[in-house]
N, C-alpha and C positions, 0 to 999 in steps of 0.2 A: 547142526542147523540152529541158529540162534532163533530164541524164545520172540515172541509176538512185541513183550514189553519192551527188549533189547531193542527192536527192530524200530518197532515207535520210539523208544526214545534217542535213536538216531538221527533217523529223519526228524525228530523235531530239534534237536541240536544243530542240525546242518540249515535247519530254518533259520534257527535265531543267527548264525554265523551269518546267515548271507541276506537276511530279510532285517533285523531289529538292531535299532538304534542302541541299545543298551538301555534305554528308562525303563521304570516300571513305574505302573503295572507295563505288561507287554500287550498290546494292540494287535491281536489277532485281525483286525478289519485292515489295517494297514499294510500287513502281511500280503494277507489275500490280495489287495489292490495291486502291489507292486510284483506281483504273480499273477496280474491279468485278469484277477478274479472278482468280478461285481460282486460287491455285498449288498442285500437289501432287505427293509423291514417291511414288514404287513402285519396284519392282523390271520393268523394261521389257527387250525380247527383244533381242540380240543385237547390236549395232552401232547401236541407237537411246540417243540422247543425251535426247531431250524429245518433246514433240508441244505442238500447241494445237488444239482443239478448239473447232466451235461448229455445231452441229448443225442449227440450227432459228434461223430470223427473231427469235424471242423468246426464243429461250436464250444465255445471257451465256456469253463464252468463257470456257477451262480451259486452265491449263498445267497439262500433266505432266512430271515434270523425275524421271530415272533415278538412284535411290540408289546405283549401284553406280556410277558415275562421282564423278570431284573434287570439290570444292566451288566447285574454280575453274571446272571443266568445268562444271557445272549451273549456274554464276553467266553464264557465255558464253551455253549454252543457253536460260535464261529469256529475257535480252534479245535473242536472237536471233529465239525466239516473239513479243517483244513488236512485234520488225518487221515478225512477218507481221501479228499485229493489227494498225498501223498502218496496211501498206498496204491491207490490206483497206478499212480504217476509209476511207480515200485515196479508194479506187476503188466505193466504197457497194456492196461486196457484206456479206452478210448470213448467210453459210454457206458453209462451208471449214472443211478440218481441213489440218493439214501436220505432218509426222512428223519430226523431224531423225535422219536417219540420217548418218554419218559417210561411209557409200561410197556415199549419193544422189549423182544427176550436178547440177551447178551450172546451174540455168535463173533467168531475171530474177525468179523470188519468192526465191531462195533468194541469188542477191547481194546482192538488196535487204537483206536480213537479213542477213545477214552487216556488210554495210554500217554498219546504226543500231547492230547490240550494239557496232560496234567503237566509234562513235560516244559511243552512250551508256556504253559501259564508261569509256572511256579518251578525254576530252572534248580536242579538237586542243591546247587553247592549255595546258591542265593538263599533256596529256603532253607538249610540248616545253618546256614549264618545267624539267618534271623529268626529262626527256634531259638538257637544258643545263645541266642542274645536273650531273649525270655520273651520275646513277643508275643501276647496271646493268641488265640485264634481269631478273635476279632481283629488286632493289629496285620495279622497274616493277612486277612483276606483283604483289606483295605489294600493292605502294600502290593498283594498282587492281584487286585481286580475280583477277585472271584467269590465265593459263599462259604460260610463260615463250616456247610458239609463237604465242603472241596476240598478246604483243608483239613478236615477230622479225615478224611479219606487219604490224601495226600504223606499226611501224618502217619498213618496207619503204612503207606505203601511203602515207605521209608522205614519201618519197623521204628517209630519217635512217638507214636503213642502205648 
């Protein structure tokens, strides 16, 4: 049975294959759109990053993605939502919500996600291009959207730090 990480970063390969233009950063909100999936911003309570929402058999999911976080922080968290849509999608359930809070405790829906944003953010062979090219961690994050512990993390998941 293939590992949780495999699995997300499948599904988020067969994202970028049938949802992304090829630019970077990659556009998680764009994604979501052209998979039917509102994105929207507010103002969210206290240590929540995003949610995805899908209430009912016949209601199309919702991200909400928190104003008062980065841009790189809301760009993490879309695609983080979009993992759990996936695996929902994976597993044919039909209703679920998932909240991204910062100090939730890590269970297999919430690696899994974690898993495909890193994925879809920052695609293996793109970002060892541009290690190997010597791009800092600042350059990294610019180039793909995301925060400079994304990539110390990303870095790490690749055994490159």
């Amino acid at each position: 049975m293939p590992l949780i990480k495999e699995l997300a970063r499948d599904a988020a390969e067969s994202a970028l294959t049938d949802y992304w233009d090829g630019e970077f950063p990659v556009d998680p909100t764009k994604i979501a759109w052209k998979l039917g999936i509102a994105v929207l911003q507010g103002e969210l309570e206290d240590g929540q990053s995003g949610m995805i929402i899908k209430p009912g058999d016949k209601d199309k999911p919702v991200i909400v993605l928190n104003t008062l976080e980065s841009a790189q922080r809301r760009n993490f968290t879309c695609a983080h939502e979009l993992g759990h849509y996936f695996e929902r999608l994976r597993n044919g359930d039909n209703e679920y919500s998932f909240v991204e809070s910062r100090t939730a405790a890590m269970d297999a829906h919430e690696w899994y996600a974690n898993w495909f944003a890193a994925h879809l953010l920052m695609p293996e062979p793109e970002f060892r291009r541009a290690y190997d090219a010597g791009h800092t961690d600042t350059q990294l994050a610019a180039r793909f959207g995301v925060s400079t512990a994304a990539v110390r993390t990303r870095k790490r998941n690749l055994n490159l730090a």
